[in-house]
N, C-alpha and C positions, 0 to 999 in steps of 0.2 A: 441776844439775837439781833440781826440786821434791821433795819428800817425795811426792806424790801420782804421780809419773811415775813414780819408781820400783817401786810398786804396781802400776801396770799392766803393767810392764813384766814387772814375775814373774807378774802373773796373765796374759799373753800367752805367759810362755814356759812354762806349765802349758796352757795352753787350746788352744794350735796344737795340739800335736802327739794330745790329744784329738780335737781337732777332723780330722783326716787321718783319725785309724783309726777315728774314727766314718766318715766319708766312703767308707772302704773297706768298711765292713761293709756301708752303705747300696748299695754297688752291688753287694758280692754279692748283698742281698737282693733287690735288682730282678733279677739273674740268676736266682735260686731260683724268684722267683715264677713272671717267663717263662715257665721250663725246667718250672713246673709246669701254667701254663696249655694250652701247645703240650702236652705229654703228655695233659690232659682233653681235646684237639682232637684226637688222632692217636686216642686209643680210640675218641671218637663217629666218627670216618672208618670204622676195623675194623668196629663194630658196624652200623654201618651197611650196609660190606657184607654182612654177617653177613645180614642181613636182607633184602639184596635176592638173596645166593643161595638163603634160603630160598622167597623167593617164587617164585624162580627154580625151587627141586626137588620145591616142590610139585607146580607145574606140571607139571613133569619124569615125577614118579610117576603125576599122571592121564593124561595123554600113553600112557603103558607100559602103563596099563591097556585103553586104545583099542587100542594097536598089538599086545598077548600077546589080545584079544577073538574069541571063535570066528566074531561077526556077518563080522568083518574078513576074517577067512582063508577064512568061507564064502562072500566076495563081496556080504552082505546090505548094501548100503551105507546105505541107506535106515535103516537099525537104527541102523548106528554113527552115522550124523546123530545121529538121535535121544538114543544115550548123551554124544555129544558137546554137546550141546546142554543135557541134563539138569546134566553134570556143569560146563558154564560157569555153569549157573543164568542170575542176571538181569544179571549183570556186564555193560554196554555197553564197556569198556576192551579187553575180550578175548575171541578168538573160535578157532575152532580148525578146521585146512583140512587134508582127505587130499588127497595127490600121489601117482599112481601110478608107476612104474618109468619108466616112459615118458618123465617129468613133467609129466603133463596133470594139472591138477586136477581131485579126483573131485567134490566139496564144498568147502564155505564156509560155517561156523552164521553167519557175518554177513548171507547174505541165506539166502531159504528152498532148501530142497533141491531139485535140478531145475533152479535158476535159471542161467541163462547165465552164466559165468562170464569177465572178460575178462581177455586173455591164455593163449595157446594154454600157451607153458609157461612150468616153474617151471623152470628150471637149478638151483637148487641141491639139489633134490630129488637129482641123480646124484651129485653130490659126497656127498651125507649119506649113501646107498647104498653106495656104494663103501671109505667111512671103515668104515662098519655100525659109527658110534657117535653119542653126540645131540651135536648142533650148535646152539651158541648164537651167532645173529646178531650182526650189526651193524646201525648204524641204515639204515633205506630208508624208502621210500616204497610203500602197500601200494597192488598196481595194482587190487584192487577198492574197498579200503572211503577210497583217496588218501588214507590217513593218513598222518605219520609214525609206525612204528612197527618194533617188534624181534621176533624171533620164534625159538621155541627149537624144534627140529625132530629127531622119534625115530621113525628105523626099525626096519621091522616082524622079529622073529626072519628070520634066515637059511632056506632049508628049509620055508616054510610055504608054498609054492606064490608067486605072483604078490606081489609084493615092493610095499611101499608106504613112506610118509612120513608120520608124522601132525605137522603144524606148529600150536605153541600161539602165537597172534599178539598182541602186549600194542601197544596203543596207547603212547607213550610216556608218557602223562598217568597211565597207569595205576601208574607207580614212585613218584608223587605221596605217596599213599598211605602210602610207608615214610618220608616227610617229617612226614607228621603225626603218625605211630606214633612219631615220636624226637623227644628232648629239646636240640634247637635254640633257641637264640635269634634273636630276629627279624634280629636284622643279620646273622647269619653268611649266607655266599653257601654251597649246595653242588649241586652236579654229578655226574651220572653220561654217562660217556663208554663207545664202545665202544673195541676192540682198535684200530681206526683212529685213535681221536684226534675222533671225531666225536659233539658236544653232543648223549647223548639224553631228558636233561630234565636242569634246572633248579628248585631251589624258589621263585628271583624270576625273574619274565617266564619261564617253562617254555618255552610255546607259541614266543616270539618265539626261544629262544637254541637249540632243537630243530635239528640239522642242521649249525649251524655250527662250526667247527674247535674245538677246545682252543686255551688260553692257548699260543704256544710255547714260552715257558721250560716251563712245567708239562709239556707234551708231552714235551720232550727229558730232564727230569726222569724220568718217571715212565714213559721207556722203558728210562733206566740203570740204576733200581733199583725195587724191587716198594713202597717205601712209604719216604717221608719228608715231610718239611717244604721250606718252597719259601716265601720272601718273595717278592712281587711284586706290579708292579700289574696289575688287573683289570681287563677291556675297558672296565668301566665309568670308569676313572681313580682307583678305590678300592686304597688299599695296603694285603694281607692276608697274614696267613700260612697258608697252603694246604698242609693237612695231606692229604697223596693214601696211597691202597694201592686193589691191583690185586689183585681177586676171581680166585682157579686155575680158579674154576669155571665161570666166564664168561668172563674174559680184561676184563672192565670193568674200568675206572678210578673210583674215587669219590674225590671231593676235597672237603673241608670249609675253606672259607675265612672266614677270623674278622679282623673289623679289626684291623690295628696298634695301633691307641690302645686298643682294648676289651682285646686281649692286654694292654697294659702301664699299663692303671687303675688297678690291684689292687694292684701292685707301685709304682705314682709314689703312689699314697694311701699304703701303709704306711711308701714314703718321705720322704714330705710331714708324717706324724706324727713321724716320728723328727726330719728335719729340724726342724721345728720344737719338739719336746721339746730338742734341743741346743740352738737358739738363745735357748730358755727361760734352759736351766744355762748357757748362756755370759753373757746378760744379768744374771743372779743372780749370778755371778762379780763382775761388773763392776761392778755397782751393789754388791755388798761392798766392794771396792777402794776405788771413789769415796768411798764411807761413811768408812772406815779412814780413809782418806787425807785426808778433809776433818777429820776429827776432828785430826789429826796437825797440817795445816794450820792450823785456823783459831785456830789461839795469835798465831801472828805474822801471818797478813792481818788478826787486829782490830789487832794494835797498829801496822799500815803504814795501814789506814783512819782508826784513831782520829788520828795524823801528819796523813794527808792535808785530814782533816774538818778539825783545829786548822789547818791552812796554810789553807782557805778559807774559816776566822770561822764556821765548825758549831756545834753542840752536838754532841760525841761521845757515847752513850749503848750503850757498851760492855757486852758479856752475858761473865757468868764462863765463864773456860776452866778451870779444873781447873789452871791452872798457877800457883802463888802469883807467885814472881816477875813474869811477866807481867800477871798479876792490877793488882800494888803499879803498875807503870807505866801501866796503863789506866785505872786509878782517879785519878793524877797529872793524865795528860791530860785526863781528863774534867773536872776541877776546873777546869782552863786555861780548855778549850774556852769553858766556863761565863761564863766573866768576861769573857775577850774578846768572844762573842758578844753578851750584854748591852750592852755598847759599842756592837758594831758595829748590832744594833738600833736601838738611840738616833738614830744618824747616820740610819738608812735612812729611821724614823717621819718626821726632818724634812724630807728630801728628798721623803718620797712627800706630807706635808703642802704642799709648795712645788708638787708639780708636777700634785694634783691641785685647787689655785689658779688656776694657768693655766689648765688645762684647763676649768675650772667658766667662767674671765673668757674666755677664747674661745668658748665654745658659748653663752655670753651676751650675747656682740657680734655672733654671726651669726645668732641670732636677734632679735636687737632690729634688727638690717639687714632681715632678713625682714619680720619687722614695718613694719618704716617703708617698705618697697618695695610689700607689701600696699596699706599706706595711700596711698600716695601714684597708687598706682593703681586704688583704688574711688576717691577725692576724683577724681582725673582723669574716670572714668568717670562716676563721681556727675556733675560738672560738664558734661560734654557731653551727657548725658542730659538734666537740667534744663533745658538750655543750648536744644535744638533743640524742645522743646514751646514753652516763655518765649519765643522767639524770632518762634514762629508764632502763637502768642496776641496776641506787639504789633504782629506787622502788621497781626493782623484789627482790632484795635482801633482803629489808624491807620486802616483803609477807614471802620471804622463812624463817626469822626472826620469824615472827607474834606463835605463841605457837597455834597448834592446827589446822593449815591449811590447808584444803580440800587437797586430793591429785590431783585433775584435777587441780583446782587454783595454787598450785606449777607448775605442767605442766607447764602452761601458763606462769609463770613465768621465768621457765628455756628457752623457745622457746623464748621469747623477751629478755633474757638475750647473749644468743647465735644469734639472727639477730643484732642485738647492734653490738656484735662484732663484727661478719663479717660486717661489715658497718664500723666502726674503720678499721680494715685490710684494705679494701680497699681503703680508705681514705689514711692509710699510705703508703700504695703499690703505690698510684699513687705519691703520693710525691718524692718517694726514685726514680719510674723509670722515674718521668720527671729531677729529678737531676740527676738520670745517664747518662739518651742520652742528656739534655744540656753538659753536662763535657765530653762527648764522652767517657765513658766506661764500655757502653752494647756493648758487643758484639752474634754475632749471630751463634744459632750453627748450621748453614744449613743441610738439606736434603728435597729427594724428598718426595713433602705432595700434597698429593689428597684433595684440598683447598672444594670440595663438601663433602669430609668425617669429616672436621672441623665445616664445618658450620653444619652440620646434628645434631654430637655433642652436640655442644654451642646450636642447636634453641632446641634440644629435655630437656637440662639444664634448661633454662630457661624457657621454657613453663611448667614443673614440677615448676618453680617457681611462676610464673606466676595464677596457678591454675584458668587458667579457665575464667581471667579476660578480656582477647585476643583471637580472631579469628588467629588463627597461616595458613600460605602458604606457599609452599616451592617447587622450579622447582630449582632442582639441577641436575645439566650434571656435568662427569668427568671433574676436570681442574687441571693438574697435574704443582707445582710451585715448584723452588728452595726457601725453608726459612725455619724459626725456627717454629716449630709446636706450641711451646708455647707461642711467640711474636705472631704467624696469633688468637692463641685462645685470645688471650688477644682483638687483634683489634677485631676480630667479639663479642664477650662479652661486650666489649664498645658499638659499633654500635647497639646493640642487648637491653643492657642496656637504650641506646638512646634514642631508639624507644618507651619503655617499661614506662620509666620514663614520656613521654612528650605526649603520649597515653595516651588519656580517658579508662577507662572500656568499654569494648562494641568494642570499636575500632578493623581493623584487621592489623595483621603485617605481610606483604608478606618477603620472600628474596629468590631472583634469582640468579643463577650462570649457563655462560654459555662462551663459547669459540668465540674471534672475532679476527680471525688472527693470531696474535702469544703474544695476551694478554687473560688475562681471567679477564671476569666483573663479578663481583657482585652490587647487586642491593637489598639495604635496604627500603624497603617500606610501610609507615603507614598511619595511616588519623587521625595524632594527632594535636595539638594545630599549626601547623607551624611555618614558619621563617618569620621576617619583612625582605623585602629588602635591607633596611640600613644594618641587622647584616649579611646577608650572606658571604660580604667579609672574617667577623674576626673570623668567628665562628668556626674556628676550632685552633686559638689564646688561648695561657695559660688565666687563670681565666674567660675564653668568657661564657655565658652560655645564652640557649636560655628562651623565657620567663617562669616565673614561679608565684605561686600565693602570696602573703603578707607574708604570715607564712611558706614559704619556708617548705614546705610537703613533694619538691620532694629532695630537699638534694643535696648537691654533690657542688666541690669545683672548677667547669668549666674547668678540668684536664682533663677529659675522651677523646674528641675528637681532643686535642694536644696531646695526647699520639697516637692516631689512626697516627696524622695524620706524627708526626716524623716515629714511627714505621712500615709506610707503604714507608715514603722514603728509609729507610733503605734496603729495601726490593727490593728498586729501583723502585716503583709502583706509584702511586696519589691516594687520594679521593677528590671527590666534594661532596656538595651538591646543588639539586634542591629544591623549596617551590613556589607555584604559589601565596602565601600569608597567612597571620593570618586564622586559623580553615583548610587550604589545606592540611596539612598535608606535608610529606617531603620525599623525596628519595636522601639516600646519594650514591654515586656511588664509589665502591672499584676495581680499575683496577690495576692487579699485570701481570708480564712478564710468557707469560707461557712457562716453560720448555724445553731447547730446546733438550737434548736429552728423549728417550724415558724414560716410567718409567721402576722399577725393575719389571723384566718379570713376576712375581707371578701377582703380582700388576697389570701389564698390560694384562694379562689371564684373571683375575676376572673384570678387570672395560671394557673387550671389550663387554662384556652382557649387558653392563650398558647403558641406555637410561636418555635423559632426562625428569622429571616423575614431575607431578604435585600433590604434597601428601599434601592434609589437616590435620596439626598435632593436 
């Protein structure tokens, strides 16, 4: 084994058995904490009865004051109303009702005195009689004021003539009150039950949980012994530990329910610190070890690397170990390394001088192939271009020849002699000005050009050319540009051409011009033959042309929209083009800088009348 395994291996059989008794200490401290939190739960339960039997003896001692009253024993009921009533004050929660021996109710401070009362009797007025000591309910329902509510009930001395009941009646809502008085946390659940087992409030949903059973494990709990702790889940599906004790003086149950996870926070946090303090000192362990270890090591991995480096023609460049002897052999190798690798240098230089020869003479033959495929396909194209103007020039020439020739037929002849040409012209025009802006020496003779009085121009030229074979549109708004009036007529006459050439008959040719910010857009728009996807990128690339039919009808030498499209850089502007596909037709989009001072004032008088106008030409 390594020198460094065995390092860990003693720091491993130091650090387990650490690491166990730390592990035991950590859970007794999560038992501690527990054990301490459940005991904060089980006193707020105590105190809490504490406080609902006080509310309970309060009541108890006003009560003994009605029922020991001379009004009482003199029959003045009318009076004891009245002290009964003083002594509830303004408390709506609770109200207080004589029963006489009989158990007919005499009174009720919940409605006024004299009032019908319903419910002939009270039965447990004879029981509380009979006992002759106070009686604390359970939960009911009160048959005058149909509350839920509890009621604590003290007969009158023994011996004082005609024998009564006076009962203190607490709405349940009213034990509310000892909820707010104590130092609960908002999640704890807690309960007050009577001797039955039956819910008489609640701190969450009071109203709704009033009436309904006890938990049964808690019930069966908390009838075996007067006060413990009780894990379980709660009607709501929440797991708590339910710290209950049972008031002597009521017979109530109060139960304080605290989450499982809020009990064991407290105790996984102080755990979670220690844990991670040990994994600190076990990491700092280790990274010692590693340290030591590597130190120990790394005498003999430099001299098994520096071997390695020399077996693959390296340069070793070896760092002192502190070891001399090994030192003397690393310094040996290094010198090796040295000289052979100068060699093997030598060798690679000529190799990589050979292959990037090749390399150079092959990207030099596949480009001089390009080239000459280029060429031989503009000369192709050049050729049939030439080819079908020349062609239709010497037949007109042959009519005008012929001895004798109608003079309309001459006509005709001359008109196809004169489109020929200009079709030549232009063919050579674009040649000459894609050779000048490649070689850089067009130059531009700027001024300010109202770019809608151009296009108006050029669509009104071409529609005269056109004759009638296009739907022509036109929404031109002022857009006044710094350029050459004759390079912008040039672009819109290509774009125009464009459209014209790659249009069916029938078809229509919109163009727009309008201001967005401090550019000005035009917008060339047809429903001619479209663009395929793939050509979009190139399509405005020297010889690019978009599709066209076998016998090449529409002409042209895929010059037009590289002329557009340097001429409009020039300009400092862009085109694109859009096509949603084949038969969609296309919209090229021409965005030039608009002007940033005003135009010449003439200029600017006559185009402030000017609106942008939708004119079908």
């Amino acid at each position: 084994m390594k020198t460094r395994t065995y390092l860990y291996l003693m720091a491993a059989a130091i650090l387990i058995p650490v690491a166990l008794a730390f592990w035991l200490g950590v859970t007794m401290l999560l038992d501690w904490e527990r054990e301490s939190r459940i005991d904060r739960v089980q006193e707020t339960a105590r105190a809490t009865a504490l406080l609902v039997d006080r509310e309970i003896a309060a009541k108890e001692a006003l009560l003994r004051v009605i029922a020991n009253s001379e009004s009482l024993e003199e029959g003045n009921f009318a009076r004891v109303y009245r002290l009964a009533t003083r002594l509830n004050g303004a408390d709506a929660l609770s109200w207080t009702m004589l029963v006489d021996e009989h158990t007919r109710p005499v009174f009720n401070t919940l409605v006024p005195f004299g009032a019908d009362l319903k419910g002939s009797q009270r039965p447990f007025a004879a029981e509380v009689l009979r006992a002759d000591r106070t009686r604390v309910s359970g939960y009911f329902v009160g048959s005058t004021s149909r509350r839920a509510v509890v009621s604590v009930d003290v007969p009158t001395p023994a011996g004082s003539g005609a024998r009564h009941v006076v009962s203190q009646i607490f709405d349940t809502r009213y034990f509310e009150r000892v909820f707010a008085n104590s130092t609960f946390e908002p999640t704890w659940l807690v309960g007050i039950f009577d001797a039955k087992g039956v819910t008489i409030t609640r701190n969450h949903r009071g109203a709704a949980s009033a009436g309904k059973p006890m938990h049964p494990e808690m019930r069966s709990a908390a009838l075996h012994a007067g006060s413990g702790v009780l894990r379980h889940v709660t009607h709501e599906g929440l797991e708590v530990y339910g710290a209950y004790t049972r008031s002597a003086a009521t017979g109530w149950t109060i139960v304080v329910g605290v989450p499982v996870a809020e009990i064991e926070a407290a105790a996984r946090t102080a755990a979670t610190y220690a844990t991670l303090a040990l994994l600190l000192l076990m990491a700092m362990a280790i990274l010692t070890a590693m340290f030591f270890g590597n130190k120990l090591s790394n005498a003999l991995q430099q001299a098994g690397s520096v071997a390695n480096a020399l077996a693959r023609g390296a340069i070793a460049r070896p760092r002192p170990t502190k070891v001399d002897e090994v030192d003397v052999l690393l310094d040996g190798l290094h010198y090796t390394s040295e000289a052979l690798a100068r060699e093997s240098a030598a060798r690679q230089a000529l190799q990589h001088e050979r292959e990037q020869l090749l390399v150079s003479e092959q990207r030099a033959r596949r480009l001089a192939e390009a080239q000459s495929q280029a060429k031989d396909n503009f000369l192709a194209m050049l050729g049939h271009e030439l080819r079908n103007p020349l062609a239709a020039i010497s037949g007109a020439m042959s009519v005008l020849d012929m001895p004798g020739v109608k003079p309309e037929l001459a006509a005709n002849a001359r008109d196809i002699s004169r489109r020929q040409m200009r079709h030549l012209i232009r063919i050579v025009d674009d040649l000459l000005d894609v050779q000048r802006i490649l070689s850089g020496k067009i130059v531009l003779q700027r001024a300010p050009v109202d770019l809608a009085e151009v296009l108006r121009a050029c669509v009104e030229a071409k529609r005269l050319v056109d004759a009638g074979k296009h739907a022509w549109q036109t929404e031109l708004a002022p857009g006044w540009v710094d350029g050459d009036r004759t390079r912008l007529e040039q672009i819109v006459d290509n774009l125009l051409h464009n459209a014209i050439k790659y249009t069916p008959a029938g078809g229509s040719i919109t163009v727009r011009c309008k201001t967005e910010g401090r550019e000005v857009v035009v917008e060339f728009c047809d429903t001619g033959v479209g663009l395929a996807p793939e050509l979009l990128p190139q399509i405005f690339d020297v010889l690019v042309q978009g599709p066209s039919s076998i016998d090449r009808a529409q002409g042209g030498l895929g010059l037009g929209l590289a002329l557009v499209k340097e001429l409009t850089a020039l300009h400092g502007g862009r085109v694109s083009v859009h096509s949603a596909g084949h038969g969609q037709g296309c919209t090229f989009t021409l965005v030039l800088p608009l002007r940033q001072d005003a135009a010449p004032a003439v200029e600017a008088d006559a185009g402030a009348a000017v609106r942008p106008t939708l004119d079908p030409v």
